[in-house]
Backbone and ligand atoms as CSV (ligand in chain L), in Angstrom:
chain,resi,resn,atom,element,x,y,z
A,1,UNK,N,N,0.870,-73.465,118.166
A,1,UNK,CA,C,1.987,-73.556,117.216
A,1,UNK,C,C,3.304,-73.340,117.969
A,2,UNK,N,N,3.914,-74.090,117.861
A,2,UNK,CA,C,5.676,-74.351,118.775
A,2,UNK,C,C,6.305,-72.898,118.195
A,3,UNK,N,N,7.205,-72.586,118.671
A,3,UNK,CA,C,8.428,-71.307,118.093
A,3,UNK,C,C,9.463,-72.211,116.783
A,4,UNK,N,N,9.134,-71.691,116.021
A,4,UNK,CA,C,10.338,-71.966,115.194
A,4,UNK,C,C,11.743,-71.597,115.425
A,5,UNK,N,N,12.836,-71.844,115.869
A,5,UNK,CA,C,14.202,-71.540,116.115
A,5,UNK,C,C,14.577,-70.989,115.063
A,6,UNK,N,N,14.270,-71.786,113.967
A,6,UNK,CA,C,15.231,-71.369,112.529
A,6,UNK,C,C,14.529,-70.015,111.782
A,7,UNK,N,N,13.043,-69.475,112.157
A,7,UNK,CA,C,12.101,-68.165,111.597
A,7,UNK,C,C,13.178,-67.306,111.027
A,8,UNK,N,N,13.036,-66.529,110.420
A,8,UNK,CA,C,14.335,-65.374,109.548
A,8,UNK,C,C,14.247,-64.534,111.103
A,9,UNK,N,N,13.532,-63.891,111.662
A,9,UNK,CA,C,13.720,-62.934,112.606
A,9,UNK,C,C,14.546,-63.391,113.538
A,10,UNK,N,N,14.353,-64.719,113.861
A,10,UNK,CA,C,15.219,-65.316,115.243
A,10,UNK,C,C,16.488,-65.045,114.830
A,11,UNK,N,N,16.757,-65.472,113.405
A,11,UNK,CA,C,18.289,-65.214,113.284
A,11,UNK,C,C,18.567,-63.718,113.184
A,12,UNK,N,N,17.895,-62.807,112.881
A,12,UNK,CA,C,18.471,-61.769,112.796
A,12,UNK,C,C,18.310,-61.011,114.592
A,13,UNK,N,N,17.801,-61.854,115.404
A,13,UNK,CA,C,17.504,-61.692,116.799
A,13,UNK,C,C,19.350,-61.992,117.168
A,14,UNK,N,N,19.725,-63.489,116.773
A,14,UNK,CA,C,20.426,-63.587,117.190
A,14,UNK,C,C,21.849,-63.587,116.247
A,15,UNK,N,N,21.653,-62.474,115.357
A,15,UNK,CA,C,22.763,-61.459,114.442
A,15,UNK,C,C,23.648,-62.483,113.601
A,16,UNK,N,N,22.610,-63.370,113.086
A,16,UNK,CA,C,23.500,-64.328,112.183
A,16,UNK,C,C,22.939,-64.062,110.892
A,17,UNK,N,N,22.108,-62.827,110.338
A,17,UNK,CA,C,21.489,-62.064,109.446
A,17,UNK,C,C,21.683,-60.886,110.056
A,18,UNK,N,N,22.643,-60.111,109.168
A,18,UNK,CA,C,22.396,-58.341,109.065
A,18,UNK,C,C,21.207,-57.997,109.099
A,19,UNK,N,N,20.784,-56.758,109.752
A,19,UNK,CA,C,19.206,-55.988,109.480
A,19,UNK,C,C,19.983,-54.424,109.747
A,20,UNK,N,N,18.974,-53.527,109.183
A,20,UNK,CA,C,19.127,-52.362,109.345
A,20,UNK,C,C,18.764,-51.576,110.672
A,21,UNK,N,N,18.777,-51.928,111.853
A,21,UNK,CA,C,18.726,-51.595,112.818
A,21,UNK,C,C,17.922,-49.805,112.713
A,22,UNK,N,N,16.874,-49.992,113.449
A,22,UNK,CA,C,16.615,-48.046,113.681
A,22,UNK,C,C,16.363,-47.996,115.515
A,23,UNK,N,N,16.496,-48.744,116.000
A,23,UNK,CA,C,16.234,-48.698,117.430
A,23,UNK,C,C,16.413,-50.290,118.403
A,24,UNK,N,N,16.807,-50.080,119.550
A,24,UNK,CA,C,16.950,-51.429,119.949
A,24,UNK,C,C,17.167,-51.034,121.380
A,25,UNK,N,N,16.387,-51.751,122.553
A,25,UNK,CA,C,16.494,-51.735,123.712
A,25,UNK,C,C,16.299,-53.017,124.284
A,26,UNK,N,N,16.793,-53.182,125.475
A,26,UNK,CA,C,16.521,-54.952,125.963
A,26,UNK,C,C,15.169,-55.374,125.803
A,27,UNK,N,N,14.090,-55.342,125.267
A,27,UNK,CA,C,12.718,-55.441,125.150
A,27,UNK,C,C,12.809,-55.578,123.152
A,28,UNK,N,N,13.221,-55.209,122.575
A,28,UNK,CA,C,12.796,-55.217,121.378
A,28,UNK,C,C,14.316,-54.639,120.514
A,29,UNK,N,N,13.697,-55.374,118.693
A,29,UNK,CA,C,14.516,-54.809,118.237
A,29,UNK,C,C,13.942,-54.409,116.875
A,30,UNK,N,N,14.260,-53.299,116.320
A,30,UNK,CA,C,13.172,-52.852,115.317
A,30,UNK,C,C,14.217,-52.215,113.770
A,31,UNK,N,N,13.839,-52.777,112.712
A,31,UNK,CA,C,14.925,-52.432,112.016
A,31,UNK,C,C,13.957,-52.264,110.690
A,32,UNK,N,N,14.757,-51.972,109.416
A,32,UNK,CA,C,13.923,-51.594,108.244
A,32,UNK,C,C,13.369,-53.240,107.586
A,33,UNK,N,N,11.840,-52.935,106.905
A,33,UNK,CA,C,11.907,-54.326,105.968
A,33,UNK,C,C,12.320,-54.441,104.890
A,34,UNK,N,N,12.598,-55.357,104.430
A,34,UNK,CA,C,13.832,-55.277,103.446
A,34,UNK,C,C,12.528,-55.436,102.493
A,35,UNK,N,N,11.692,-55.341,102.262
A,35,UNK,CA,C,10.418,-55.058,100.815
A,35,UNK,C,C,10.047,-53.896,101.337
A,36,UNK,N,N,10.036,-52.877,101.385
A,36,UNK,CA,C,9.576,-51.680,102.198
A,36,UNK,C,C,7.740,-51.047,101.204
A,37,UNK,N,N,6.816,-51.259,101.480
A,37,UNK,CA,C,5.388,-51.064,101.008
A,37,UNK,C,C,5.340,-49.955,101.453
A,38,UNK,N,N,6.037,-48.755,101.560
A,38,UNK,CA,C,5.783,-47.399,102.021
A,38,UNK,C,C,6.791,-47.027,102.463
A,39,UNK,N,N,6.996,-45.114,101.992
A,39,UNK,CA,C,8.631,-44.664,102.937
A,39,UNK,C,C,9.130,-45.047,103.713
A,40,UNK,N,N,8.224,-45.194,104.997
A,40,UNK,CA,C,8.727,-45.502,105.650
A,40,UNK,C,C,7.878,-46.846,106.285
A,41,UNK,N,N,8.712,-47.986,106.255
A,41,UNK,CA,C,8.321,-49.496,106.388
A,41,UNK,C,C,9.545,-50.244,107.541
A,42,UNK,N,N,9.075,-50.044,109.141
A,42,UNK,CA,C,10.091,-50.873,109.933
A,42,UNK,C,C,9.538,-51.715,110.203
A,43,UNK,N,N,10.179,-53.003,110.959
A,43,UNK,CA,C,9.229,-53.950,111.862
A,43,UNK,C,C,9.746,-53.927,113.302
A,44,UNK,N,N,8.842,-53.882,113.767
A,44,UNK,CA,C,9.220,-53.942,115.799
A,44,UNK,C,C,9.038,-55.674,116.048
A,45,UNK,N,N,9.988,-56.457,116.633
A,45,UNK,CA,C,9.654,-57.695,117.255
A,45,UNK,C,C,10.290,-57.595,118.679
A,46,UNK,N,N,9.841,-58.402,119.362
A,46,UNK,CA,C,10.367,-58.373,120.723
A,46,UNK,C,C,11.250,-59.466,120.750
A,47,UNK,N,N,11.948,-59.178,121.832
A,47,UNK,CA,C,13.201,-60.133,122.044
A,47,UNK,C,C,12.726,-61.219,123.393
A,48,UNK,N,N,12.082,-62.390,122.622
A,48,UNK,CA,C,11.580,-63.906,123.222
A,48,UNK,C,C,10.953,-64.296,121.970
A,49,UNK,N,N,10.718,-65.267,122.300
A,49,UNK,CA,C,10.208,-66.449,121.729
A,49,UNK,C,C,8.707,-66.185,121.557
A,50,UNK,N,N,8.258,-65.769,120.259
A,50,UNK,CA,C,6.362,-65.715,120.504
A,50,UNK,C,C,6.186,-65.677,118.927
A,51,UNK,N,N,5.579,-66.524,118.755
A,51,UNK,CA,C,5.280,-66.657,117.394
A,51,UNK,C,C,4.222,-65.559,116.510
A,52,UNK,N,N,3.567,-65.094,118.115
A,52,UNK,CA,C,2.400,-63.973,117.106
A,52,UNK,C,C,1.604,-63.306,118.200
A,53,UNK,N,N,0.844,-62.253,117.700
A,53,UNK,CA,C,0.310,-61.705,118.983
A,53,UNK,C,C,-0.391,-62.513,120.109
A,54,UNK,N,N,-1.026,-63.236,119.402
A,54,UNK,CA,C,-1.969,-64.484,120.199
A,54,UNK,C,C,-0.822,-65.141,120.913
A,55,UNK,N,N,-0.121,-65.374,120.472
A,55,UNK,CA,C,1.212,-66.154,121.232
A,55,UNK,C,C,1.451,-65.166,122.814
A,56,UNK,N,N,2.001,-64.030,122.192
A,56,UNK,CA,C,2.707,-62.494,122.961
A,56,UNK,C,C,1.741,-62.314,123.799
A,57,UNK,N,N,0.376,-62.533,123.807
A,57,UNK,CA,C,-0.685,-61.418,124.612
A,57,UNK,C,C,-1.068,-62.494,125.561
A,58,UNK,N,N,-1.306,-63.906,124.962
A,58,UNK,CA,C,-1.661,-64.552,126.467
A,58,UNK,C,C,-0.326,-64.913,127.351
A,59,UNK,N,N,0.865,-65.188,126.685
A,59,UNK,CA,C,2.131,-65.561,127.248
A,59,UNK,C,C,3.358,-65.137,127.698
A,60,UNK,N,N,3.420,-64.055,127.250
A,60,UNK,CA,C,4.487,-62.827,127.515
A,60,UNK,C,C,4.599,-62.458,129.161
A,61,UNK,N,N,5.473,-62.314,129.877
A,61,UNK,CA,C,5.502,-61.535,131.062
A,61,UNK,C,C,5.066,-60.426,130.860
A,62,UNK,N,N,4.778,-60.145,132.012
A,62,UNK,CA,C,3.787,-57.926,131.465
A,62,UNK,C,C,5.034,-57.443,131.450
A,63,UNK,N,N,6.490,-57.028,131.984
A,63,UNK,CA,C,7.528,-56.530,131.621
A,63,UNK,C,C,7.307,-56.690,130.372
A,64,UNK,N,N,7.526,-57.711,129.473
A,64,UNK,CA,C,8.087,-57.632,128.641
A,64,UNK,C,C,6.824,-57.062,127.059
A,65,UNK,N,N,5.707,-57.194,127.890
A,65,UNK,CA,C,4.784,-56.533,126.923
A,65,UNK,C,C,4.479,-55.410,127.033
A,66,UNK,N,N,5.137,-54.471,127.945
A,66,UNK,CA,C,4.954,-53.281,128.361
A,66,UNK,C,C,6.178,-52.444,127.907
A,67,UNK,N,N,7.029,-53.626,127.952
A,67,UNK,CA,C,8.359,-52.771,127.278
A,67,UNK,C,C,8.516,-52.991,125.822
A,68,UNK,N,N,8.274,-53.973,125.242
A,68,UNK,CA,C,7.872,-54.287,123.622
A,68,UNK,C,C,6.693,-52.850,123.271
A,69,UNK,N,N,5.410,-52.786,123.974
A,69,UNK,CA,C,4.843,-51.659,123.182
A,69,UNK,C,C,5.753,-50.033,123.584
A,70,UNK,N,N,6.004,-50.058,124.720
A,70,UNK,CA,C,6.974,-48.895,124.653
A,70,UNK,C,C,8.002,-48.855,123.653
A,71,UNK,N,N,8.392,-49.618,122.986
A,71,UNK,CA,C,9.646,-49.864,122.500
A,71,UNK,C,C,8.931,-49.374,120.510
A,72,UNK,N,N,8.045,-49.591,120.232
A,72,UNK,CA,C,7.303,-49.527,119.253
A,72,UNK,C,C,6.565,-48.429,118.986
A,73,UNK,N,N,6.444,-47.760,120.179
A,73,UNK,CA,C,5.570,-45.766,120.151
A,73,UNK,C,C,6.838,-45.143,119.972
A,74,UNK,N,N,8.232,-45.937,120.519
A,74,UNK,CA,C,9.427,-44.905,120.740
A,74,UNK,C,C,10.340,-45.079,119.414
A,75,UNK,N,N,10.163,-46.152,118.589
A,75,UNK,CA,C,10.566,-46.266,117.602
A,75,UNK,C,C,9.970,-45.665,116.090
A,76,UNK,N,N,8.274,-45.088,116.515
A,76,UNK,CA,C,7.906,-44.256,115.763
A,76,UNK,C,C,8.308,-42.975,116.441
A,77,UNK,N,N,8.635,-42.577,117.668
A,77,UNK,CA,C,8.945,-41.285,117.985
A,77,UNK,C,C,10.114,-40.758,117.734
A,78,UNK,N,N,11.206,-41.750,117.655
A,78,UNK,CA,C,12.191,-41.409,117.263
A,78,UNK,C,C,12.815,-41.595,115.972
A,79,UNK,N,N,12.012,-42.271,115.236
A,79,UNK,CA,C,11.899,-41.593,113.311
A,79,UNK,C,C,11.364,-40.558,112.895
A,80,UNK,N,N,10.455,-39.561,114.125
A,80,UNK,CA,C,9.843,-38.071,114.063
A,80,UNK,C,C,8.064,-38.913,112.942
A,81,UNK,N,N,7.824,-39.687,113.460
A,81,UNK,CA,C,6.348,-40.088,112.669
A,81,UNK,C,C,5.342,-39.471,113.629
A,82,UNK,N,N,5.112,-38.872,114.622
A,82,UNK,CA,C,4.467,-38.756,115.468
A,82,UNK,C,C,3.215,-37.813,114.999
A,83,UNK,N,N,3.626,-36.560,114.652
A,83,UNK,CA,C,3.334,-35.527,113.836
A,83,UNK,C,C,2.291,-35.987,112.752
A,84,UNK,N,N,3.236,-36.567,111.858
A,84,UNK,CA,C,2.661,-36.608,110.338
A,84,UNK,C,C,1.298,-38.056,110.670
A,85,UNK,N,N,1.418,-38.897,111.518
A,85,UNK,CA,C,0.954,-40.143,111.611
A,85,UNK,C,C,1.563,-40.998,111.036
A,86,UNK,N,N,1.374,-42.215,111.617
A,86,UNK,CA,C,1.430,-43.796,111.096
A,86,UNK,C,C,0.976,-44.911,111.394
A,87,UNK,N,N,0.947,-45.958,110.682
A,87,UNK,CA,C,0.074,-47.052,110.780
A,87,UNK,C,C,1.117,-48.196,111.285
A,88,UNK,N,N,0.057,-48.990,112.463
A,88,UNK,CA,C,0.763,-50.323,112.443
A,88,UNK,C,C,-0.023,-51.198,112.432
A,89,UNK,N,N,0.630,-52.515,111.912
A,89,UNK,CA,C,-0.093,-53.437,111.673
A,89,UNK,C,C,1.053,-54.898,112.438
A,90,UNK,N,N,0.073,-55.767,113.069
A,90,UNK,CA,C,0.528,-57.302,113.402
A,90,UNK,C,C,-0.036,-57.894,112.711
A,91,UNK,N,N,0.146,-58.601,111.272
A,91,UNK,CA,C,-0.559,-59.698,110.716
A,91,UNK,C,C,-0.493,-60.938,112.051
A,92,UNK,N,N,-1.630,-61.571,112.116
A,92,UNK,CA,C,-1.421,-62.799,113.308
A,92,UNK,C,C,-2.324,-64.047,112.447
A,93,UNK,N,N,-1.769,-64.767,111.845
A,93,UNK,CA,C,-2.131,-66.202,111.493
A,93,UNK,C,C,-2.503,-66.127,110.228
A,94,UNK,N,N,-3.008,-67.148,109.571
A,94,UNK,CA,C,-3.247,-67.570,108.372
A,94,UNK,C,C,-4.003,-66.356,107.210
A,95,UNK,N,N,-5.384,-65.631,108.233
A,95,UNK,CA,C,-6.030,-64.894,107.819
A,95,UNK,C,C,-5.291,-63.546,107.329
A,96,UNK,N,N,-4.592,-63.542,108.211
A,96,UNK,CA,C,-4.099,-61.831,108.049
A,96,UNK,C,C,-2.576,-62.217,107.375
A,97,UNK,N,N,-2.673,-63.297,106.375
A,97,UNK,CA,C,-0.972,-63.631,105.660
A,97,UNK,C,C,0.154,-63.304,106.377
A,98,UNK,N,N,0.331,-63.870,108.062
A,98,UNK,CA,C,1.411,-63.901,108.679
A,98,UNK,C,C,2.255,-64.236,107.953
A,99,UNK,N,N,3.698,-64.114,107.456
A,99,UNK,CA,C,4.797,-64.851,106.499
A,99,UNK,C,C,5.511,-65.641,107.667
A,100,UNK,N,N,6.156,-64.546,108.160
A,100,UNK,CA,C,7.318,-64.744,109.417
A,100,UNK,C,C,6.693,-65.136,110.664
A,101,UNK,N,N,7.215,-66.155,111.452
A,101,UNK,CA,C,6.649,-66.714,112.465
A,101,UNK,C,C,7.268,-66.475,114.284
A,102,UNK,N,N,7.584,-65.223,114.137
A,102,UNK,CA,C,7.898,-64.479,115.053
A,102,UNK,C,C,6.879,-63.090,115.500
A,103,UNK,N,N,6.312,-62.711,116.361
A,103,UNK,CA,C,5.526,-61.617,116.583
A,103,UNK,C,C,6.473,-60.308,116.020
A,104,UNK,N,N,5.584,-59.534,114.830
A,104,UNK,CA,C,6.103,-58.295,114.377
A,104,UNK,C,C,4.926,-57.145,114.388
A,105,UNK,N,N,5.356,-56.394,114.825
A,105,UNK,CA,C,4.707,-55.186,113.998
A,105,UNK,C,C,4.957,-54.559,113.278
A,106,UNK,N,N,4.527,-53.880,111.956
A,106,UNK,CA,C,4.827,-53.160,110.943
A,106,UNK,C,C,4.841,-51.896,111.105
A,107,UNK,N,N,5.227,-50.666,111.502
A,107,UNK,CA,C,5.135,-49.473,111.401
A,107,UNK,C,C,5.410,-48.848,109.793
A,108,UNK,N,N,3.934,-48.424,109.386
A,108,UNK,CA,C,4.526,-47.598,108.128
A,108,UNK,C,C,3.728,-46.274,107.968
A,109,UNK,N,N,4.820,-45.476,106.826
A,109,UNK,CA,C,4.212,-43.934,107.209
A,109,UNK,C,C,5.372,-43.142,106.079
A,110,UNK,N,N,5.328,-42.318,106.253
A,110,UNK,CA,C,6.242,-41.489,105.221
A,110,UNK,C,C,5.481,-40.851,104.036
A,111,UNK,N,N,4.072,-41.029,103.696
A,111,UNK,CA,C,2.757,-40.807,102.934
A,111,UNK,C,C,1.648,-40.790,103.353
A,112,UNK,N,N,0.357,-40.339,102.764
A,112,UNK,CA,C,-0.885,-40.364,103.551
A,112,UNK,C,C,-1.172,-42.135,102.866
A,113,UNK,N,N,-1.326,-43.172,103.643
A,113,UNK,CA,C,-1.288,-44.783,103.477
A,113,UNK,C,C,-3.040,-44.655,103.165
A,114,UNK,N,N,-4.011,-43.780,102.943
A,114,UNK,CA,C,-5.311,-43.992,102.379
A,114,UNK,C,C,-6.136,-45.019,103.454
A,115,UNK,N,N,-6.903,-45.707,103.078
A,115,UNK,CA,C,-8.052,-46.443,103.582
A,115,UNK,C,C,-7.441,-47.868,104.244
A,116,UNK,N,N,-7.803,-48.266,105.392
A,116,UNK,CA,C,-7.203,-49.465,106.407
A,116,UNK,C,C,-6.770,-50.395,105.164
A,117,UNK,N,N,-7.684,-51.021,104.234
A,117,UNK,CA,C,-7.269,-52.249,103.766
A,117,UNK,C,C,-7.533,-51.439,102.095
A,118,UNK,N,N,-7.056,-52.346,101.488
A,118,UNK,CA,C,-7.109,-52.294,99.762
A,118,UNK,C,C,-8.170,-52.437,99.342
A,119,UNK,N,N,-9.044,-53.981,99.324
A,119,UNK,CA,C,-9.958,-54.419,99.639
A,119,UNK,C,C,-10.571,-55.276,100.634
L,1,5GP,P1,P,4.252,-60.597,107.595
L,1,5GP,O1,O,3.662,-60.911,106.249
L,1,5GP,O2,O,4.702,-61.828,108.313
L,1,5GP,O3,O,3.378,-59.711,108.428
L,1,5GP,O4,O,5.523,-59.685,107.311
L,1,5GP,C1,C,6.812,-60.200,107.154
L,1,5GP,C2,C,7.685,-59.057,106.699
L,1,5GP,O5,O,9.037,-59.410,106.867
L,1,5GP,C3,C,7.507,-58.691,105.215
L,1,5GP,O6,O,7.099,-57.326,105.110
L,1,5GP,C4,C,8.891,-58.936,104.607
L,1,5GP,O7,O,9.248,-57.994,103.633
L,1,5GP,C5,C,9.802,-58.869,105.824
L,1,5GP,N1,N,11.008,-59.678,105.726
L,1,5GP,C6,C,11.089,-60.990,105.356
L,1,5GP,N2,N,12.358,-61.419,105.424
L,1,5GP,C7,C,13.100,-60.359,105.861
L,1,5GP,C8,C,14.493,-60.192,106.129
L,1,5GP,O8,O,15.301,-61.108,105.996
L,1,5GP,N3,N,14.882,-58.969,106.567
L,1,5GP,C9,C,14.010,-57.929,106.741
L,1,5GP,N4,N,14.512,-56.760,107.172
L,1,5GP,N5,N,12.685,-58.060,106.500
L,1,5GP,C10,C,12.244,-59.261,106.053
């Protein structure tokens, strides 16, 4: 699957959409989701072009996948989630209802989030 240019994240990659910013280093940028499914609901994406983990994991430079997951332990460390726990999730493709076609992770937490899936 090609990169979409126009994906909502690219633009807010390249700040032609406001986001709520909670952390940002040359590797990633991680801000609140604007539907938030739990207190606390950010998304981590990295800053390139990767449509999804499958995209990110075979194609990514290791810099930049080494600094994307650093960038995603430090963005729960520095909301203080460390302690209490939290969950992340990469939906990747059809199965797991990817929406957005940019690699994200979901960090959420702020409650005990119960059992992996619903059903
Ligand atoms: P997915 O289903 O692809 O794993 O998750 C996409 C997420 O992006 C959803 O949780 C959705 O609420 C969030 N989202 C979609 N559009 C925007 C937006 O314009 N801004 C922000 N902050 N989040 C968005």
């Amino acid at each position: 699957m090609a990169y979409d240019q126009e994906n909502i994240f690219a633009k807010i990659l390249r700040g032609e959409i406001p986001n709520a910013t909670v952390y940002e280093d040359e590797y990633a940028l991680a801000f609140k989701d604007i539907n938030p499914q739990a207190p606390v609901h950010v998304l981590v994406i990295p800053k390139g072009e990767y449509v999804s983990m499958a995209d990110f994991s075979a194609n990514a430079p290791a810099e930049l996948v080494t600094g994307f997951i650093r960038a995603v332990g430090e963005t729960a460390r520095q909301l203080g989630l460390e302690e209490g726990g939290y969950r992340l999730i990469a939906n990747t493709g059809a199965n797991a209802h990817q929406e957005v076609p940019h690699l994200h992770y979901h960090i959420l937490s702020g409650r005990p989030l119960g059992p992996m899936l619903s059903r």
